[in-house]
C-alpha positions as MATLAB code, in Angstrom:
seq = 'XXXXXXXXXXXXXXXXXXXXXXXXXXXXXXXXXXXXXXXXXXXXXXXXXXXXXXXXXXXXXXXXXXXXXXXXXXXXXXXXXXXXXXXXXXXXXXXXXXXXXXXXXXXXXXXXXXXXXXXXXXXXXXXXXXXXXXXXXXXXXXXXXXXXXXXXXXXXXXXXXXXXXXXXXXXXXXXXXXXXXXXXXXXXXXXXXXXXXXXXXXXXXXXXXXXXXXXXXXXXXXXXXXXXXXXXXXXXXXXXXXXXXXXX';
ca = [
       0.000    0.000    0.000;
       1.413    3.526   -0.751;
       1.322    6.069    0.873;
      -1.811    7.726    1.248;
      -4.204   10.594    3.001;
      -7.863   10.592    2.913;
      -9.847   13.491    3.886;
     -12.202   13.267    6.966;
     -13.283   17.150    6.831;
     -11.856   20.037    5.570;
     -13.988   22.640    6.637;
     -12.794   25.865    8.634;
     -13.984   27.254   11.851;
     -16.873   25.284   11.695;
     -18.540   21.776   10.406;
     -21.063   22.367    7.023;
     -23.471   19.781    6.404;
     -21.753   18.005    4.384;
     -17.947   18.571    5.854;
     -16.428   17.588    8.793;
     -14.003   20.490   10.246;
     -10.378   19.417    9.917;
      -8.985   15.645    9.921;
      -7.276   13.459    7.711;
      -6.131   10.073    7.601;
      -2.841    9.226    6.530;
      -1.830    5.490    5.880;
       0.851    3.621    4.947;
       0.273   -0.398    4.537;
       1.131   -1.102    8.540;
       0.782    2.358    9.720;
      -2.517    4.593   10.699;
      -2.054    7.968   11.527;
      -5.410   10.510   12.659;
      -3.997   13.679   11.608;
      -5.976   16.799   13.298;
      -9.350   15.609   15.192;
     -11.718   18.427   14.500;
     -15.933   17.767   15.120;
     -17.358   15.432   12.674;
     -14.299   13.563   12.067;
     -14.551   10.669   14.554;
     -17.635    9.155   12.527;
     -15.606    9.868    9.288;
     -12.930    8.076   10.706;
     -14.481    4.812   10.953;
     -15.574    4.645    7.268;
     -12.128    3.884    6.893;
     -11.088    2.282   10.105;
     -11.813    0.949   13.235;
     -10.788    3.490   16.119;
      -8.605    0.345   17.130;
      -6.232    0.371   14.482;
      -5.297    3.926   14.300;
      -1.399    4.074   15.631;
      -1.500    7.577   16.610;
      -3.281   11.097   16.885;
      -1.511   13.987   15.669;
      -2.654   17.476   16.412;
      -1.618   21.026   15.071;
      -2.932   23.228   17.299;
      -6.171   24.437   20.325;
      -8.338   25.841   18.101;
     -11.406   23.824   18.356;
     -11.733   22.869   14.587;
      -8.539   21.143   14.885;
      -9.388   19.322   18.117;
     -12.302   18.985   19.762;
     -13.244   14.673   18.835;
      -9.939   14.318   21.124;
     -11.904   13.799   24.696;
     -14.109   12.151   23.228;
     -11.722    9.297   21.537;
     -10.298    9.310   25.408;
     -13.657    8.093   26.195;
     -14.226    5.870   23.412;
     -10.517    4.419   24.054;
     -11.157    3.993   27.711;
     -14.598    2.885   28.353;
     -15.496    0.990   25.458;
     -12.145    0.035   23.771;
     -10.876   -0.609   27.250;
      -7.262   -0.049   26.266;
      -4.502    2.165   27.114;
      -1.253    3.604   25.656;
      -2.516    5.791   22.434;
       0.154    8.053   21.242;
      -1.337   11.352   20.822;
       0.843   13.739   19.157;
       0.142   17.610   20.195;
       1.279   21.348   21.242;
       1.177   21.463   25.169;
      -2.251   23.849   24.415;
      -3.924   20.654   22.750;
      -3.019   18.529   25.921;
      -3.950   21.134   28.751;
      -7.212   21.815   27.268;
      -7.880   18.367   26.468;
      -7.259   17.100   30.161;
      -9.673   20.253   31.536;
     -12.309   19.109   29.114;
     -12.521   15.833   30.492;
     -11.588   16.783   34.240;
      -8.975   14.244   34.502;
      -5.500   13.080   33.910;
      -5.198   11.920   29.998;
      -2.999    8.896   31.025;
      -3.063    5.836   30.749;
      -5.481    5.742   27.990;
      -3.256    8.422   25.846;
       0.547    8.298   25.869;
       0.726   12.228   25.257;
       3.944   14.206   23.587;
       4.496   17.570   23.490;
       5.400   18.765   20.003;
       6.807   22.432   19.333;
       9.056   23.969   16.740;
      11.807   21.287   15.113;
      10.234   18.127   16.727;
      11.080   14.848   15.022;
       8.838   11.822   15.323;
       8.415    8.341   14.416;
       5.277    6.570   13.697;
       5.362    2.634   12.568;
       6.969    3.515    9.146;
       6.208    7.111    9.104;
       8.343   10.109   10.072;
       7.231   13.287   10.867;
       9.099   17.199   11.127;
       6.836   20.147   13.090;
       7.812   23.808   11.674;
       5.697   26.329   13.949;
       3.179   28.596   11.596;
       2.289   32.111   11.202;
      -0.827   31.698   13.343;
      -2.113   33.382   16.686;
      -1.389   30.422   18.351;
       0.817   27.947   18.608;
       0.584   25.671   15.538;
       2.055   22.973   13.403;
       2.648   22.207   10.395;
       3.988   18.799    9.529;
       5.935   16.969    6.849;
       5.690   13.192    6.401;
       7.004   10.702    4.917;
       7.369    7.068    3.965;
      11.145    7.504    3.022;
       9.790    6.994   -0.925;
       7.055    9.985   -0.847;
       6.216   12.554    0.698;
       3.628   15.018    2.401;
       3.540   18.019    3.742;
       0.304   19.676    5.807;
       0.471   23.317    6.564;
      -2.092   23.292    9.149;
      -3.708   26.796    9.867;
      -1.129   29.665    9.058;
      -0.444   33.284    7.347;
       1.874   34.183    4.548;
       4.456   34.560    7.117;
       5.389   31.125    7.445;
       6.407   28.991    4.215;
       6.817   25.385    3.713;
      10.762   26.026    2.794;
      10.505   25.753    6.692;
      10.140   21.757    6.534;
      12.681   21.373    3.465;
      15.824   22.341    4.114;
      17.290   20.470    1.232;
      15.682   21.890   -1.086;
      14.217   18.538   -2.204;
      10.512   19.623   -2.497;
       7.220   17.657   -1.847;
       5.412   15.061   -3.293;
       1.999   16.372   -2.166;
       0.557   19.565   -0.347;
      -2.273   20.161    1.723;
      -2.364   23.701    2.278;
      -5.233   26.167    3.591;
      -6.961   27.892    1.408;
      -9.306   29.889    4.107;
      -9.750   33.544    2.726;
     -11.551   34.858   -0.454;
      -9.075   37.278   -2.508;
     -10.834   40.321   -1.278;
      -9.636   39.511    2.727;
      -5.875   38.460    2.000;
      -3.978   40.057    4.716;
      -6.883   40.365    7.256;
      -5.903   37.472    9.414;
      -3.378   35.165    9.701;
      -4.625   32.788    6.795;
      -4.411   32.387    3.288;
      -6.071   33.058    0.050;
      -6.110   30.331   -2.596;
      -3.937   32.305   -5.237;
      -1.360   32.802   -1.690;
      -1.615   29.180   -1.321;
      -0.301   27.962   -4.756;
       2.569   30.941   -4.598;
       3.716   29.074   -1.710;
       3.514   25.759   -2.902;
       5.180   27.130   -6.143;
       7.698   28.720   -4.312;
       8.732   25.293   -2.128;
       8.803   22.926   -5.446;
       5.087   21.120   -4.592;
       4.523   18.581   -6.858;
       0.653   18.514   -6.222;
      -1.265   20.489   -4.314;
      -4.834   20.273   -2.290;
      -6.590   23.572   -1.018;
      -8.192   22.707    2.602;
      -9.547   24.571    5.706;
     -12.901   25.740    3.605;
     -14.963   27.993    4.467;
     -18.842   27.795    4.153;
     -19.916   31.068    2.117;
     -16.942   32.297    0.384;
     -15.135   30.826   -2.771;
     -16.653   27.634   -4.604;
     -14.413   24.871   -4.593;
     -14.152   25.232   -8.598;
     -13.488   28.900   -7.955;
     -11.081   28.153   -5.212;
      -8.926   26.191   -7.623;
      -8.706   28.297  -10.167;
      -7.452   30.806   -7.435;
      -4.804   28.513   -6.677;
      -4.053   27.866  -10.288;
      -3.319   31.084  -11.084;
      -0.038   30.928   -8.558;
       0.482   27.136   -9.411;
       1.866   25.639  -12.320;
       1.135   21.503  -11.220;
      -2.268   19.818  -10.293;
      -4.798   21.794   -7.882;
      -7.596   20.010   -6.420;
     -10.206   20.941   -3.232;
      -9.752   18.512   -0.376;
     -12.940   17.376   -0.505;
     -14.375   14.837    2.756;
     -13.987   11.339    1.637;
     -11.258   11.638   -1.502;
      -7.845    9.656   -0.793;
      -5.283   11.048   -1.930;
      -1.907    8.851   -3.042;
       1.361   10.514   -2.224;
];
């Protein structure tokens, strides 16, 4: 099996009715990976899998699009799993908020690590970098990889930050999920992107591919969104839409 990502949501801020906020699975053939746990994704998530086989959480950052199904798969993982010792991957915010959510100590059931700017992780056959983004808090974006291919997820961030961040060789990326939250007209408002902003940096850091993500429910359509992205983005541009796999 190759590697691969599958899209659980993609919506920003908040779930539409037909999109989960932010999760994706990534998968190699032994390894499972929940990347980002916003609401909606947990039922997602077991279209694919069962919430025994996933390997590990990862999490980007405490904003509650990015998060929130996280107490709740302690739950699930504790009182009906009955099992312990489920690496969960997140900034210290992620953890302390999780444990006051659920009014008690996250361990045993999750084997929590803190990750921040530069971390380095291993997962079954998967290795992940963390680059901290140009958001108002503190957030991660990740790069991944098999060894063969690989991806890179910007998670919520401004033009501030660039993927060159998680490339230092200059070798470029085999795939790119990168926001895509703001219409044209609001680029520079917040610390997000537009579409066109999110194919200049993909451009700029030698993407192969790239996905637009982190949607938001009364702004671009997703063929509109594209074409934003297009315009900065010489390769293949598609909307992350809930349910497509991706293969790396």
């Amino acid at each position: 099996m190759a590697l691969t990502v599958t899209v659980l949501g993609s919506a920003g801020t908040y779930a539409q009715a037909d999109n989960p906020c932010t999760g994706y699975l990534v998968r190699t053939e032994s390894t499972t990976v929940w990347l980002d746990c916003g609401p909606g994704t947990l039922g997602a998530l077991q279209q694919h899998v069962g919430l025994g086989e996933i390997d590990a959480i990862v999490v980007s950052h405490q904003h509650p699009d990015h998060w929130l199904e996280l107490p709740v798969v302690r739950n699930a993982w504790r009182y009906g799993l009955r099992r312990t010792g489920l690496p969960v991957l997140a900034t210290a915010g992620v953890l302390d908020l999780a444990a006051t959510v659920l009014d008690a100590d996250l361990a045993p059931t999750f084997a929590s690590t803190v990750i921040a700017d530069g971390s380095i992780a291993r997962i079954g056959d998967l290795s992940f970098r963390f680059s901290r983004t140009d958001h108002p808090v503190e957030t991660m974006a990740c790069r991944t990889t098999d060894g063969e291919r690989t991806l890179v997820y910007s998670a919520d961030t401004g033009p501030a930050w660039s993927f060159a961040a998680l490339d230092p060789a200059g070798e470029g990326f085999d795939l790119a999920l990168c926001e895509a939250s703001l219409p044209a007209d609001e680029a520079g408002s917040v610390q997000h992107l537009t579409g066109q902003q999110a194919g200049a940096m993909a451009r700029a850091a030698g993407v192969r591919r790239l996905a637009v993500t982190h949607l938001m429910a009364g702004t671009e359509s997703d063929r509109e969104l594209e074409a934003s992205a297009a315009d900065a983005f010489d390769g293949p541009v598609e909307v992350a839409a809930p349910g497509t796999t991706f293969t790396v």
